[in-house]
N, C-alpha and C positions, 0 to 999 in steps of 0.2 A: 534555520530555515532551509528547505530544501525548494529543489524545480521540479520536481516527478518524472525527470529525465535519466533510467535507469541504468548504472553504471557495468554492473554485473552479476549474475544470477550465483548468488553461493547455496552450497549444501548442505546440511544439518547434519553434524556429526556424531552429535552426544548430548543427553537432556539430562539435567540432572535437577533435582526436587531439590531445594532447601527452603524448608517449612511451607509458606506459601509462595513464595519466587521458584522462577524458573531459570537454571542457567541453562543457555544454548550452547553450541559452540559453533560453530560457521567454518566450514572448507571455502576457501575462494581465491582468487586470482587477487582480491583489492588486500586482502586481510595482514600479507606482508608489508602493506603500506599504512597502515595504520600504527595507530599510538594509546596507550590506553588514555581514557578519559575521552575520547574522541565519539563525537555524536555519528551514530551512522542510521541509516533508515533504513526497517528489515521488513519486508512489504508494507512500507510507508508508515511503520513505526522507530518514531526516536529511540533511540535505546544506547546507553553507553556501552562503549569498551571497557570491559571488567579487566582481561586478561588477555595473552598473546601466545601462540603457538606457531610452531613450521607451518605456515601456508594455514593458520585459524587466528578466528578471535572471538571473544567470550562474551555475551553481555546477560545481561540478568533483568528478565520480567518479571512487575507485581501482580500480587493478584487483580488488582484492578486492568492492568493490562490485558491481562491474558481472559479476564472477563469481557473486556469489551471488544476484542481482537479475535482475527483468525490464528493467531499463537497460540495458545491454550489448546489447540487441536494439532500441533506439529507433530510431527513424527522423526524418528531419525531416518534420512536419506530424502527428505521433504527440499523441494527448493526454495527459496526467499529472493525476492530481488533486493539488492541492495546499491542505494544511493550513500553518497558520503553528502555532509551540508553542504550550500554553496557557498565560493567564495565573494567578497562582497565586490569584488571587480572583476567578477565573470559576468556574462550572460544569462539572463532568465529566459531559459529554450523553452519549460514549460508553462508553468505556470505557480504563484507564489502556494509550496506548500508547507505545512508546520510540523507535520508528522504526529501529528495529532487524531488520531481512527477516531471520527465522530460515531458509528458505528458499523454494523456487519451487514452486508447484501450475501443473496445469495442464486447464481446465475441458476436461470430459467431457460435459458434457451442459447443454441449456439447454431450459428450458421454460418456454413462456409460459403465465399462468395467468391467464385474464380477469380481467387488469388489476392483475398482478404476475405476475413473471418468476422461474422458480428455476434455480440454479448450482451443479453440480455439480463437485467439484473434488475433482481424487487428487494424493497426496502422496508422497513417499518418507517410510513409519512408520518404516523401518530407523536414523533420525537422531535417534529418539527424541522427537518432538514427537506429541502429541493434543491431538483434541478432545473435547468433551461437547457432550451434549445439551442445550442452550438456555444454551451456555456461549455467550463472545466467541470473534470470529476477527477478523483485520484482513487485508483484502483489498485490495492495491491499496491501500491505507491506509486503507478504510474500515472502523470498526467496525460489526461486521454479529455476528449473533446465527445459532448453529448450527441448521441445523432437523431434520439426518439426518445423527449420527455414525460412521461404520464404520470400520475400523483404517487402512486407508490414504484414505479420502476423506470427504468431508462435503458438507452444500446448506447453502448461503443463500437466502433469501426478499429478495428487492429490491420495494420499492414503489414506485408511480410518480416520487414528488421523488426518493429515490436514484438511479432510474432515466437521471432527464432532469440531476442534479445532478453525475453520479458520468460515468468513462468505460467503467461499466458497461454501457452503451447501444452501446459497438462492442465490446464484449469477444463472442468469436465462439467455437465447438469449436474446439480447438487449442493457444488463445492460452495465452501464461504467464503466472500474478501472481504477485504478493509475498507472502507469509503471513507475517505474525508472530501466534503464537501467544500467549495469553492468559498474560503474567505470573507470575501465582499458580498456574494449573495447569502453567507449567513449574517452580517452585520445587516445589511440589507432587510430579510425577513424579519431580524429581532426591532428592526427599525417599526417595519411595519406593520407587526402586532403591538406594539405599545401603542401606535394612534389608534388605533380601532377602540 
């Protein structure tokens, strides 16, 4: 389990094909501190430590990941944010996330607002994921708070530390992220289509 409280942004070193998995490899500040076997979250996807290098660490996507993920599109020199899980006697600063990419949004609109940024992001409703108003969204893995709900898109509000912390800072019109949707309001909706 993670919070969508992002620890530090690593770089994409080296991609490497086997068969249909993808290995990465990650430059980062956190990557000396890790262990293999260790869950870490790479724009808000789980993904294990494969392997360990000077200041890297390795994990390997399936194809189903990288099918339903903005991974499948990485590039080398690409940033990722990365969370380590939480510990179970820490703090939930964000908000409860799984690292689980329910699916891909893709920002629509960006506007800067003397001195925060808003992002606008449409979704396929058809798959049956929402949001709410001043509900959680995990973006890219970070938890971020709804600011404008509409059936198929929503904004977030970034302020400057997300900004300069997050790889929210090259996220451009076009690009894809990662959405995982808020926990409870998906038990929630799955609640509420079985009465109907």
């Amino acid at each position: 389990m993670f919070t969508g409280i992002i620890e530090t942004i690593g770089r994409v070193s080296n991609l490497k094909r086997d068969q249909d998995n993808l290995e990465i490899t990650i430059e980062s500040d956190l990557s000396n501190e890790l262990k293999i076997d260790q869950s870490v979250a790479h724009n808000g996807v789980c993904l294990t430590v494969v392997a360990l290098g000077e200041g890297t660490h390795t994990v390997t996507a399936i194809s189903e990941t990288l099918n339903k993920s903005n991974l499948g599109k990485l590039k080398e020199g690409d940033f990722l944010n990365l969370e380590r899980c939480m510990q179970m006697n820490g703090r939930l600063d964000g908000h409860i996330v799984q690292g689980h990419v329910d699916q891909t949004g893709i920002c629509t609109e960006l506007i800067e607002k003397n001195g925060s940024w808003e992002y606008t992001i449409s979704y396929d409703a058809a798959i049956g994921n929402i949001t709410v108003e001043k509900g959680s969204i995990c973006v890219n893995g970070i938890s971020l708070t709804v600011v404008n709900s509409k059936e198929n898109s929503f904004s977030v509000a970034i302020i400057p530390y997300t900004y300069e912390h997050t790889n929210m800072k090259s996220l451009k019109i076009g690009d894809t992220v990662n959405l995982e949707f808020d926990i409870i309001g998906k038990y929630v909706a799955r609640l509420t289509r079985q009465k109907i």
